[in-house]
C-alpha positions in Angstrom: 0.0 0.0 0.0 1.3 3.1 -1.0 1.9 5.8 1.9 0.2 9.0 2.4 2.7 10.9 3.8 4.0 13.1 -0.2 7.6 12.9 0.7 7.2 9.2 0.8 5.5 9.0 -2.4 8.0 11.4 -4.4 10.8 9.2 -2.5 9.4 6.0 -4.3 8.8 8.1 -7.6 12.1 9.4 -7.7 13.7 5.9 -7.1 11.4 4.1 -9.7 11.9 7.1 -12.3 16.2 6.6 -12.0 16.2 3.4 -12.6 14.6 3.4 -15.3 16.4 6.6 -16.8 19.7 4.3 -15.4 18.6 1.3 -17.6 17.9 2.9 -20.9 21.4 5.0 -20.2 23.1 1.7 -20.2 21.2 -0.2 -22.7 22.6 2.6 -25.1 25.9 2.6 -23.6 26.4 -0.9 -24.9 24.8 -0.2 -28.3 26.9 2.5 -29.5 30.0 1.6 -27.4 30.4 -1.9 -27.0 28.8 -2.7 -30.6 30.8 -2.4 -34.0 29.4 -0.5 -36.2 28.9 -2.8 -38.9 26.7 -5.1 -36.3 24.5 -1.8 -35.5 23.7 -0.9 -38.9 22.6 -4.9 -38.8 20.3 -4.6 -35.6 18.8 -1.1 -37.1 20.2 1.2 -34.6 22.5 2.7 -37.1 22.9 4.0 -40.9 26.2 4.0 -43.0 27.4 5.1 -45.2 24.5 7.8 -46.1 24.2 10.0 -49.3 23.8 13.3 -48.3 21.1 14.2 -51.2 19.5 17.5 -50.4 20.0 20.7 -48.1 17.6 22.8 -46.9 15.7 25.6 -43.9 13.0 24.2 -42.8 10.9 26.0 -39.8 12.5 27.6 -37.5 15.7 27.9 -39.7 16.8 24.7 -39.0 18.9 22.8 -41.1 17.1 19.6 -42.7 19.1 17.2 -45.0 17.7 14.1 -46.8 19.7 11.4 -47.2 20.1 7.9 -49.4 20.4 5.2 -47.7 21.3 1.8 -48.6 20.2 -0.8 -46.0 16.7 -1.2 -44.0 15.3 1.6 -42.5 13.1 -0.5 -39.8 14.5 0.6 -37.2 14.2 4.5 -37.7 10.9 6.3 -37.4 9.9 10.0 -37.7 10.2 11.7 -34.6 12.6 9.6 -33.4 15.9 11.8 -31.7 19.0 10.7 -33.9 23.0 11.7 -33.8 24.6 12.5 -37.3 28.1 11.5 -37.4 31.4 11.3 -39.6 34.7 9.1 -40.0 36.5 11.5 -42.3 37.6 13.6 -39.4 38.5 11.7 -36.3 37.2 13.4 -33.0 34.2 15.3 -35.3 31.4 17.0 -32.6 28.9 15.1 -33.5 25.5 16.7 -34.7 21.9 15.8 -33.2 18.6 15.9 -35.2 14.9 14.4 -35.4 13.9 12.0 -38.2 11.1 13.9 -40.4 10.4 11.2 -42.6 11.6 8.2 -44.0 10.9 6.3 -47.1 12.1 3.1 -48.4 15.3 4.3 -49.6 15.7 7.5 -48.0 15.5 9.6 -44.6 15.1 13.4 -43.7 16.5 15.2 -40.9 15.5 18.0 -39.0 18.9 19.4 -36.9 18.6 21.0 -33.3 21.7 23.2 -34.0 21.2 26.5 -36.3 23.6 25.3 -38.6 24.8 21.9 -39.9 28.0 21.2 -39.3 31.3 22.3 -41.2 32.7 18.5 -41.9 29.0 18.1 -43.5 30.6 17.7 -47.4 33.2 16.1 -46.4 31.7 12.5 -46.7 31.4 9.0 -44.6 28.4 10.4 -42.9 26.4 7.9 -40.9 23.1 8.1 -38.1 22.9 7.1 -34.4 20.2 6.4 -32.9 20.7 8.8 -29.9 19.7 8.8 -26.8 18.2 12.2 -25.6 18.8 13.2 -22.1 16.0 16.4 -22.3 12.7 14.1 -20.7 15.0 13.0 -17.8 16.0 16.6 -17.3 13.0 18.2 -17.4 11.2 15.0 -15.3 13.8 15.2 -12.7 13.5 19.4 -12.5 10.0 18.8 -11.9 10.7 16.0 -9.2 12.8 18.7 -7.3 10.2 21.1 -7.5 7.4 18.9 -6.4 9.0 18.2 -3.4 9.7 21.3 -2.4 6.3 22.5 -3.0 6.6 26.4 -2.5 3.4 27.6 -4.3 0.5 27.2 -2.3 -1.7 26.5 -4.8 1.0 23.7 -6.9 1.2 22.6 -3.0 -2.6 21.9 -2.4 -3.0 20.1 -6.1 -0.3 18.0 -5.1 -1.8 16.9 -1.7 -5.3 16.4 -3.6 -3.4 14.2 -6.4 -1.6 11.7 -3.5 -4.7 11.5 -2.1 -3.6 13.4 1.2 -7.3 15.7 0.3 -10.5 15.8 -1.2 -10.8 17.8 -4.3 -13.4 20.6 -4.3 -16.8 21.2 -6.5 -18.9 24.1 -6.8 -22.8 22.4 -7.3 -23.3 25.2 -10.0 -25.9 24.9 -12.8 -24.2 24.1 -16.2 -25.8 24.6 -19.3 -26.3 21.6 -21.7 -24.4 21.3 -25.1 -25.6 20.7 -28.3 -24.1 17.3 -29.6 -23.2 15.9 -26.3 -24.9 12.9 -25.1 -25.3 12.5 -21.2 -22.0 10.9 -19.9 -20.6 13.8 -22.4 -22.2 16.2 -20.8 -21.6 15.0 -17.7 -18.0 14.9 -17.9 -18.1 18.8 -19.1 -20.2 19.5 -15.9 -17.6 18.2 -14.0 -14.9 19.8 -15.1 -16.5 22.9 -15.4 -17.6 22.5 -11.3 -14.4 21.2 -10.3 -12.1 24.2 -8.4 -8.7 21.4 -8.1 -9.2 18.3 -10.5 -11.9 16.5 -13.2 -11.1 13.0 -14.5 -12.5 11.8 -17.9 -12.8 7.9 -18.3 -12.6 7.6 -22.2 -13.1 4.2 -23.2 -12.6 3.0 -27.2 -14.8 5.1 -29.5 -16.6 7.0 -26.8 -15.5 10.2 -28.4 -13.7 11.3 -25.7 -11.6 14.1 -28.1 -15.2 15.8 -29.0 -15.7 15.8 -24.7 -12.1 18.0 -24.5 -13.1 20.1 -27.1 -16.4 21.4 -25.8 -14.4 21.3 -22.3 -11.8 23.3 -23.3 -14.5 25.6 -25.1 -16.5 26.2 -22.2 -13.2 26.4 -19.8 -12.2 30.0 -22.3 -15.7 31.3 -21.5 -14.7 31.9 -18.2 -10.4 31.5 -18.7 -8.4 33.9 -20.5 -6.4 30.7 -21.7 -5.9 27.2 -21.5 -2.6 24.9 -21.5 -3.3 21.4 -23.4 -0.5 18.6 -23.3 -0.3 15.1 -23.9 2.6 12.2 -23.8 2.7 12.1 -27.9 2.6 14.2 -30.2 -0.1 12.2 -32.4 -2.8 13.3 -29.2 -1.3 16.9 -29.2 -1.6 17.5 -33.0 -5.3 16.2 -32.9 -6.6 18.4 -30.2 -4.5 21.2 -32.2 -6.2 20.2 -35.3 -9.8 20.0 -33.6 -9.5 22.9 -31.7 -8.0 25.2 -34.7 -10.2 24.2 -36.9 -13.1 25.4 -34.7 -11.7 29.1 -34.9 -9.9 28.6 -31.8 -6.4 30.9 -31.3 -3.8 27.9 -31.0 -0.3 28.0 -30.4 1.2 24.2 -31.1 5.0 24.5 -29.4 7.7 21.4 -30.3 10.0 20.4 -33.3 8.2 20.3 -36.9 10.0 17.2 -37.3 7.7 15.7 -34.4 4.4 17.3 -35.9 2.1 16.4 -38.6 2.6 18.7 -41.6 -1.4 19.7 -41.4 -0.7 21.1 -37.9 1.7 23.6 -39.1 0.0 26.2 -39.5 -0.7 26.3 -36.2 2.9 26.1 -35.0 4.9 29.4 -33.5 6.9 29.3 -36.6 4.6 29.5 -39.5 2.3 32.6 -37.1 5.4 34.6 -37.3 4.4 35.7 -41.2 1.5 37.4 -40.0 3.3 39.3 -37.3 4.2 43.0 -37.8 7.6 41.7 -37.6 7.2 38.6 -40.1 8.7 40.7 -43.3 11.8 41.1 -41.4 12.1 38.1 -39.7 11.9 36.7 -43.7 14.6 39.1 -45.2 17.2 38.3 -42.1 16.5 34.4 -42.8 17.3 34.9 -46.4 20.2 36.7 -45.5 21.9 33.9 -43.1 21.3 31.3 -45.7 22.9 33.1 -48.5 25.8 33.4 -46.1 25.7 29.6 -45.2 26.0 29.0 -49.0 28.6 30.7 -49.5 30.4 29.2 -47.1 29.5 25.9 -47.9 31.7 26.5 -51.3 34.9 26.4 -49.3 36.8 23.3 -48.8 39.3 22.5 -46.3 42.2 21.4 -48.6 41.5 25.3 -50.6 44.3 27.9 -49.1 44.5 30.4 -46.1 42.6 33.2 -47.6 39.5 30.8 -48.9 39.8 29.3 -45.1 39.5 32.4 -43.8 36.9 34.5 -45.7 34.8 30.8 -45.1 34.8 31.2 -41.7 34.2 35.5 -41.6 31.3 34.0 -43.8 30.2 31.7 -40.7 30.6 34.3 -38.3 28.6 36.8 -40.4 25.8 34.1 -40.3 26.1 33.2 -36.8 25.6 37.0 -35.7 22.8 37.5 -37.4 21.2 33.7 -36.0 21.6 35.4 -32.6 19.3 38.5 -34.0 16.8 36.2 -35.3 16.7 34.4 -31.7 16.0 37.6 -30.3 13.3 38.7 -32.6 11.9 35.3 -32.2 11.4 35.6 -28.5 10.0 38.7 -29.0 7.3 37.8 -31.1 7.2 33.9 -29.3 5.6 35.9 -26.3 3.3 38.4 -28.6 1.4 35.2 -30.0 1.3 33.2 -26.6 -0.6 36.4 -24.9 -3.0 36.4 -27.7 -3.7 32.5 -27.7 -6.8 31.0 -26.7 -5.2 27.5 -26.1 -1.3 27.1 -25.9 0.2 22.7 -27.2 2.5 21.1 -26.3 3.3 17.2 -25.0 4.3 17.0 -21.6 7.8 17.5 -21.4 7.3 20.6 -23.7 6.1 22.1 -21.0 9.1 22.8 -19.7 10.5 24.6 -22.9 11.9 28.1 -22.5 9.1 29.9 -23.7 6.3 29.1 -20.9 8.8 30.0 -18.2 7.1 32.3 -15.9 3.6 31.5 -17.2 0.8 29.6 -14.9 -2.6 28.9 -16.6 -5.8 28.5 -14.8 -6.6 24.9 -16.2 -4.5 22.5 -17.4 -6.0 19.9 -19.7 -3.8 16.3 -20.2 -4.8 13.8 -22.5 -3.9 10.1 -23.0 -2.7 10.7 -18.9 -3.2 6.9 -18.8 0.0 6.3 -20.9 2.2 9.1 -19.4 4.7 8.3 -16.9 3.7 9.8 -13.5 6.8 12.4 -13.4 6.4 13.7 -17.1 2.6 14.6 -15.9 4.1 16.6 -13.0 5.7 18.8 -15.4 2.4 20.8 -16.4 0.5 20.5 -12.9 3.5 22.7 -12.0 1.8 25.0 -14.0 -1.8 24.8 -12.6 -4.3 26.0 -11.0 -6.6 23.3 -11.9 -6.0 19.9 -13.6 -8.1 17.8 -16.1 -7.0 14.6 -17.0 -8.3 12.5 -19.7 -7.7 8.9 -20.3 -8.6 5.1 -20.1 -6.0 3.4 -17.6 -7.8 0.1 -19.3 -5.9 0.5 -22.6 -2.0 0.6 -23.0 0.3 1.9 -20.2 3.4 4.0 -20.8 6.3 1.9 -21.8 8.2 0.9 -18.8 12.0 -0.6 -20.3 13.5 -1.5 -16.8 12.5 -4.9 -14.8 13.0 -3.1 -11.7 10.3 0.0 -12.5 8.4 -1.8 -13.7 5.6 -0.2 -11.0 5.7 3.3 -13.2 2.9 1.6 -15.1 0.6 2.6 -12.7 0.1 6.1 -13.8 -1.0 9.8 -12.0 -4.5 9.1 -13.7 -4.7 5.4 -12.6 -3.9 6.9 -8.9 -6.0 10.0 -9.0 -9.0 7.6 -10.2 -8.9 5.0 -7.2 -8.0 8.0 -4.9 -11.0 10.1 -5.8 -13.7 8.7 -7.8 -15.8 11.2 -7.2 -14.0 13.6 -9.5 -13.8 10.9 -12.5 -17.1 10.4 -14.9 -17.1 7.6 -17.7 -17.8 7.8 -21.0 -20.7 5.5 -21.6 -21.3 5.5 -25.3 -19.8 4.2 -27.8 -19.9 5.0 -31.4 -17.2 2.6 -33.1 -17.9 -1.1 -32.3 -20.7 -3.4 -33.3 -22.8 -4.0 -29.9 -21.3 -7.7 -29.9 -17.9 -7.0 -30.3 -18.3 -4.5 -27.5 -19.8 -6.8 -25.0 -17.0 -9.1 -23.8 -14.5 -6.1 -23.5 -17.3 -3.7 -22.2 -17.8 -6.8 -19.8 -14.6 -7.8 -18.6 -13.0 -4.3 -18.4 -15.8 -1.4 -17.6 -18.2 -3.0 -15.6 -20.7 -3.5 -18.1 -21.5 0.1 -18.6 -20.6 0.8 -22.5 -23.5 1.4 -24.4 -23.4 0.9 -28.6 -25.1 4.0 -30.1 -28.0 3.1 -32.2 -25.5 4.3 -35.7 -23.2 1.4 -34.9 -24.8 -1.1 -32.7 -25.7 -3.3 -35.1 -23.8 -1.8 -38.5 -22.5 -4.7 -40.5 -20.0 -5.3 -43.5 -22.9 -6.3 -45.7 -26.0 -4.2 -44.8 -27.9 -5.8 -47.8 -27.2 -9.2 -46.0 -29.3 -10.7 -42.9 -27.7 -10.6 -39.7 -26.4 -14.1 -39.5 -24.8 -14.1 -43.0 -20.7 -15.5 -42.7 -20.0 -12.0 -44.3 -21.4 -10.4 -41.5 -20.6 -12.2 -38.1 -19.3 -9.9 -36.3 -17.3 -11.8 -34.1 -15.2 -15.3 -34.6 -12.7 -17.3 -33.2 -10.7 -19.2 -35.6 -9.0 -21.9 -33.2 -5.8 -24.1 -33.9 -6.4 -25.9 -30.8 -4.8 -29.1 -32.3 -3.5 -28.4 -35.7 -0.2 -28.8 -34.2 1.0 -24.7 -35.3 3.6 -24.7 -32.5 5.1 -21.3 -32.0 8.4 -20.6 -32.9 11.2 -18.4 -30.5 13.5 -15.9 -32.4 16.5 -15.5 -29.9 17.9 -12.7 -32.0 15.0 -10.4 -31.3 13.8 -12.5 -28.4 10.3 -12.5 -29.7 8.0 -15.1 -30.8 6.0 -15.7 -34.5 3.9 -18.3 -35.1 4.2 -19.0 -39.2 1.4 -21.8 -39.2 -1.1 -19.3 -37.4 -0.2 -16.8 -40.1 -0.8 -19.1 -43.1 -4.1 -20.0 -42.0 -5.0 -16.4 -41.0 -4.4 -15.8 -44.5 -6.5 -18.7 -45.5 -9.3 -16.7 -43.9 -9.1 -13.4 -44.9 -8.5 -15.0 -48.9 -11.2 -17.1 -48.5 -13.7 -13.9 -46.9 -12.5 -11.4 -49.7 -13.6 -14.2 -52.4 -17.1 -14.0 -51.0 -19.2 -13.1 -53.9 -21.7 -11.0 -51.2 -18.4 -9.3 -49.7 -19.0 -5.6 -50.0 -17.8 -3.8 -53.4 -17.5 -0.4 -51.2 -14.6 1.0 -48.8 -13.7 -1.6 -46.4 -10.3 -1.2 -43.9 -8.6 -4.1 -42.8 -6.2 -4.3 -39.7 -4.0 -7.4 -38.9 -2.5 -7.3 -35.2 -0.5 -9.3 -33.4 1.2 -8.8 -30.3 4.9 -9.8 -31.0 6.8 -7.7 -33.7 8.3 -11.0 -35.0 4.8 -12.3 -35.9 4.0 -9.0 -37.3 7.1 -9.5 -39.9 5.9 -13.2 -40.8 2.3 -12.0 -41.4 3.8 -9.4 -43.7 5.7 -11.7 -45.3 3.1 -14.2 -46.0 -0.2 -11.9 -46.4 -0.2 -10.6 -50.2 -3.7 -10.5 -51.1 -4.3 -9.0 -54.4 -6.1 -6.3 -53.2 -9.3 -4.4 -54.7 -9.1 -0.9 -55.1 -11.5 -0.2 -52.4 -9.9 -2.2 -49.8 -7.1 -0.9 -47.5 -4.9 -3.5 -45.3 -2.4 -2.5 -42.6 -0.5 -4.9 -40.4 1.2 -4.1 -36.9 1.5 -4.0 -33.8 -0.7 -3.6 -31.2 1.2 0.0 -29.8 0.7 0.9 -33.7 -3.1 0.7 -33.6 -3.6 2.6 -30.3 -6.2 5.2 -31.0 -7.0 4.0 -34.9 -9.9 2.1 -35.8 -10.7 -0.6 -38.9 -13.8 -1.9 -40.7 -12.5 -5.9 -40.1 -10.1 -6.6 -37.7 -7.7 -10.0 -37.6 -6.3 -10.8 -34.4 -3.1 -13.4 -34.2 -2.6 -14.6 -30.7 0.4 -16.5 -31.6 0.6 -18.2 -28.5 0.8 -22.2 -28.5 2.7 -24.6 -26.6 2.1 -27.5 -24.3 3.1 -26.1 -20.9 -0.2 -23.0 -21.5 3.0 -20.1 -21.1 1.0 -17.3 -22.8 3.8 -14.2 -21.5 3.3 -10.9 -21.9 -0.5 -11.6 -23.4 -1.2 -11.8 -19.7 -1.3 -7.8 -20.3 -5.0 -8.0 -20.8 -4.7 -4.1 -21.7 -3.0 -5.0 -24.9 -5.7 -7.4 -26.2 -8.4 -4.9 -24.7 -6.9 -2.4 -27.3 -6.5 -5.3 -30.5 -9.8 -6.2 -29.9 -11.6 -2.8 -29.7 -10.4 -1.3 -33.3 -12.8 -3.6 -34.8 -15.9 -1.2 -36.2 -17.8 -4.3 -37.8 -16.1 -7.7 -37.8 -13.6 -9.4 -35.1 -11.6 -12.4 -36.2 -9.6 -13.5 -33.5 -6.9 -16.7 -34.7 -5.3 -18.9 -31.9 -5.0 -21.8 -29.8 -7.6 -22.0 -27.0 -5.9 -25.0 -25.9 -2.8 -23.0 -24.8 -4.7 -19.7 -23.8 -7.8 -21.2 -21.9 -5.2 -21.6 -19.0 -5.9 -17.9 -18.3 -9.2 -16.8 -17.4 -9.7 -13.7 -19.4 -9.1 -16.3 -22.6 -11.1 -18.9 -21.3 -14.2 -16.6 -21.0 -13.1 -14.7 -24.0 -13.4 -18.2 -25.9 -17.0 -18.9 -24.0 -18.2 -16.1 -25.0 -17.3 -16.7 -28.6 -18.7 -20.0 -29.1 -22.1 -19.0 -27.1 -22.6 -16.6 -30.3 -21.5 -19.8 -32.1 -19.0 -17.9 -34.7 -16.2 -20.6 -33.6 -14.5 -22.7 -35.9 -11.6 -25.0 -35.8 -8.7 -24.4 -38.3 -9.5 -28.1 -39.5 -12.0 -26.9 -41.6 -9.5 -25.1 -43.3 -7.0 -28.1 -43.9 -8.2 -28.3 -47.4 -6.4 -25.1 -48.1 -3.2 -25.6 -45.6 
C-alpha cells in the first residue's frame, strides 16, 4: 500500500523514475560503445554510409538534410531523436537531429543546432540512434520542485493528487451542449464545477476528443487561456487540429520534425508571417542562408585566404542567428498572450518559452499512458487539472525490470483516490454491440453502451444478420493443428508461421465472398509480437481491390485508430499454456476494440484457456456460435 505521507510518495517516484532513466542509459551505452558498427547498422540502430542528397531551412531555420540510404530503414521512425556522425575527421562534434520522414530508400533530418555542421561535405556520414537526455531533465526538474512545494496552490493540487485531500466542486448549474450525449455532458459538468481536479474515463470510440473540445470551449468562457498537453505528439496535433479548426487561437509549441505537416499552420513558426515583424524576420532568414551557402563553397584542402573568408562568412551568419533568436522571443511571447489555447506534449512544457507562465486549467490527455513524473511537469503550472484517459488500454512503456511499478500512472492513482472527481464515457460510437460486449464486460463493468448508428452496422448491410460476411465476431481456433510457436532469440520475440498461413487462409477465402462488399472496407491485422507481425507481412499478399485498405502491426501501432475488419493473431501455442506478456489484458483490450464491424480473433484455445480472461473470451465466442476450428480449413493448408 502506497503511503500518504508526499515525501514518501516522491521518494518512491524518484527511485522508480532513476532506474529506469539508469537502464535505458546503459542499454545505449552498450549499443553504440560496445557494438561495431557494422553489427549496428545490422540490428537497425545505425545507418552507413548515407548520401547526403538534399540541403535545406525548414521551420525555425533549422537545417534539414535528406539522405540515401542503402540498408533497412526498420529501425528508424519520424520523430525519433538521432545523432549525425562522420569518420572523415576523427574526434568530429557530432551533430543531433529528429527524423522527419523516411521512405524506403531514404531519410530526412531536422537538426537542433542552427547550422549543420562544417565536416558536412566532407563525406562518410552515418546516423545514431541517440539517446536524448531532455525528458529525464525536465522530469527530474519537476521532481525537485514537487517536493519542495513552495506555491501554495501547486502545494494543495499535489496533496489532492496523493490523495492526502478531497478535491473541491462548486454544485453550479451548467448549461447543456448541443451534440453531447449525457456521460458527455456529464464529464463537461464536471470539469467545469471542479475548483482542483476532473477525470475523464474515455473508453474506445466513446468520443472522448469531442468531450475536450467542448471542455476546453467552455473552460475560455470563463479562462483567459488554457494549457493542453499530452505524452505524444499524435494526441497533441489532434486536439490542435480539432481545436483550430473550430476558430480557436492555437499555439502548437515542439520540433516540426515531431508534428504532422497539417498542424503547421498552427505552429509558432509558420504565425510569425502574420506578425508585424514577419517581413523582417523573412529578409534576415534569407540573409543567413545566402551566407551559409557561400560558405559551404569552401573546402578545407583550398588555401588560407579561402579558409578564412569561409569562416568571416560563418561568423557573419552566426551573428545574425543570434538576432533572429532575439526577434523570435520577442514575437514567441506576442502570440502566446493572444492565444486562446497554448500545445504542447508534456515534457514541452518545460520549454523556455512558458517560463514564468501559470494557466488557470491544465488539460492532459492520454494521462493513462504518461509516466507519473512527465505529468508533473504541467501540474506545476496549474491551478486546476483535467486529465483524460482510459488506464484500461496501453500503459506508458516501462524498459527497466525493476520499474516496472511506473505503469501505474498519475491518472490510474487520482482515479482510485478520488472517484468522485472521475465520470465515464458510456457510449460508444465505433464497435458493433457484440464485439463490445466481452471487452465492455470484462474491463468497464458492463456500462458501455453501442449508439443506435453502430450497434448493429455490419459489412454487408444488404445481407441478414447471421450471414458468414457479417458475423461480427469469430474465433478461428488451432487448438490441435499442431501450429507450434516458434522463438526468435535474436530479437527474443516469438512468430507463429502456421497461425499466419491460416489467417491468410481466412481473410483470402472472406475477400472471395461473392456478397463481400464492393464499397470502402479497412482491414487491420494485429499481433502482439513484432516478429509475428514480420511473418504476417511476409506471407499476407492478397491481391487487393481498389477499395480495400490493409495495414499490419502492432498492437502500440493501432492505439487510437480504428478498422472496418479486424484479424487478431494470438500467436501463442505450446504444451506447458506459457502465454507471457499476453497476460497484459490491456494490450488485447486495445486489439480487440479497433474492430468497427467484424472481429476475427486466430489462436489456440488449448494454450490460452489456461488464463481466465481467454477462457471466458473463448466462451463467450462459441455462445454466439462464430467458432470454428482451423481443421476446416485443412483443405487449403
Amino acid at each position: 500500500m502506497t503511503s500518504p505521507d508526499p515525501d514518501d510518495q516522491i521518494k518512491e517516484l524518484l527511485n522508480l523514475l532513476r532506474r529506469e532513466q539508469a537502464y535505458e542509459r546503459e542499454q545505449q551505452r552498450k549499443l553504440l560503445s560496445e557494438t561495431p558498427l557494422k553489427q549496428r547498422c545490422s540490428q537497425g540502430i545505425s545507418l552507413y554510409p548515407l548520401d547526403l542528397k538534399q540541403q535545406d531551412i525548414g521551420l525555425g531555420g533549422r537545417p534539414v538534410l535528406e539522405f540515401g540510404v542503402n540498408q533497412k530503414l526498420s529501425g528508424f521512425q519520424p520523430g525519433q531523436t538521432v545523432s549525425l556522425f562522420t569518420l572523415a575527421e576523427e574526434g568530429a562534434e557530432q551533430a543531433t537531429g529528429v527524423i522527419q520522414r523516411v521512405g524506403e530508400d531514404w531519410i530526412k533530418v531536422y537538426l537542433n543546432a542552427p547550422e549543420a555542421p562544417e565536416w558536412l561535405d566532407d563525406g562518410k556520414l552515418g546516423l545514431d540512434l541517440y539517446y536524448d537526455e531532455t525528458t529525464w531533465r525536465a522530469i527530474s526538474a519537476a521532481m525537485e520542485r514537487l517536493e519542495k512545494a513552495e506555491h501554495p496552490r501547486f502545494r494543495a493540487l499535489r496533496d489532492i493528487m496523493m490523495g492526502l485531500q478531497k478535491p473541491k466542486f462548486i454544485p453550479e448549474r451548467v448549461p447543456d451542449v448541443t451534440g453531447l450525449n449525457a456521460s458527455q455532458q456529464q464529464a463537461l459538468t464536471r470539469v467545469l464545477q471542479a475548483e482542483d481536479l476532473a477525470l475523464i474515463h474515455g473508453p474506445p470510440g466513446t468520443g472522448k476528443t469531442t468531450t475536450l473540445v467542448a471542455c476546453i470551449e467552455a473552460l475560455l468562457t470563463r479562462d483567459k487561456q488554457v494549457l493542453v498537453c499530452a505524452p505524444s505528439n499524435t494526441a497533441v496535433d489532434l486536439l490542435t487540429r480539432a481545436l483550430g479548426r473550430r476558430g480557436k487561437r492555437v499555439v502548437r509549441l515542439g520540433h516540426p520534425a515531431r508534428m504532422q505537416e497539417d498542424v503547421w499552420p498552427w505552429t509558432l513558426e509558420e504565425q510569425f508571417d502574420s506578425h508585424p515583424n514577419g517581413p523582417v524576420l523573412k529578409r534576415m532568414r534569407r540573409e543567413m542562408i545566402q551566407l551559409r551557402r557561400q560558405a559551404s563553397r569552401f573546402r578545407r584542402n583550398f588555401g588560407q585566404a579561402e579558409r578564412e573568408e569561409r569562416r568571416q562568412l560563418y561568423a557573419q551568419a552566426r551573428a545574425i542567428g543570434r538576432e533572429i533568436y532575439e526577434l523570435e522571443q520577442q514575437m514567441t511571447q506576442t502570440l502566446l498572450d493572444q492565444a486562446d489555447v497554448i500545445t504542447c506534449t508534456l515534457v514541452g512544457a518545460w520549454q523556455k518559452v512558458l517560463i514564468g507562465r501559470h494557466f488557470p486549467t491544465v488539460l492532459i490527455d492520454e494521462a493513462a499512458q504518461a509516466l507519473e513524473g512527465a505529468c508533473w511537469i504541467p501540474v506545476l503550472k496549474a491551478d486546476k487539472v483535467v486529465m483524460a484517459g482510459d488506464h484500461r488500454q496501453l500503459p506508458p512503456t516501462i524498459k527497466s525490470p525493476d520499474a516496472s511499478a511506473l505503469g501505474i500512472t498519475l491518472f490510474e492513482k487520482c482515479i482510485a483516490r478520488h472517484p468522485e472527481a472521475g465520470v465515464l464515457l458510456e457510449t460508444q460510437y465505433r464497435m458493433h454491440e457484440t464485439i463490445m460486449e466481452f471487452p465492455s464486460l470484462s474491463f468497464y463493468e458492463s456500462r458501455l453502451q453501442a449508439d443506435p448508428s453502430v450497434a448493429r452496422h455490419r459489412l454487408n448491410s444488404d445481407l441478414p444478420e447471421d450471414h458468414p460476411v457479417n458475423w461480427p465476431l469469430e474465433w478461428i481456433d488451432t487448438a490441435g493443428c499442431g501450429f507450434d510457436e516458434v522463438f526468435d532469440p535474436e530479437s527474443k520475440s516469438y512468430s507463429n508461421p502456421e497461425e499466419a498461413h491460416l489467417l491468410g487462409i481466412h481473410l483470402n477465402q472472406l475477400l472471395a465472398e461473392a456478397d463481400f462488399p464492393q464499397t470502402p472496407v479497412s482491414i487491420g491485422v494485429i499481433a502482439p509480437y513484432r516478429r509475428q507481425v514480420e511473418t504476417l507481412k511476409s506471407q499476407l499478399k492478397p491481391v487487393l481491390p481498389a477499395q480495400i485498405s490493409l495495414q499490419i502491426e502492432t498492437v502500440d501501432s493501432f492505439q487510437g485508430q480504428e478498422r472496418d475488419i479486424i484479424y487478431l493473431s494470438l500467436v501463442r501455442s505450446n504444451e506447458d499454456g506459457e502465454i507471457g506478456f499476453l497476460q497484459d489484458l490491456r494490450r488485447i483490450n486495445v486489439a480487440m476494440t479497433r474492430a468497427r464491424k467484424k472481429l476475427v480473433l486466430v489462436g489456440d484455445s488449448a494454450t490460452l484457456a489456461n488464463h481466465r480472461f481467454y477462457r471466458e473470451l473463448h466462451e463467450f465466442v462459441e455462445a454466439y456460435g462464430n467458432w470454428r476450428s482451423g481443421w476446416d480449413f485443412s483443405g487449403s493448408w
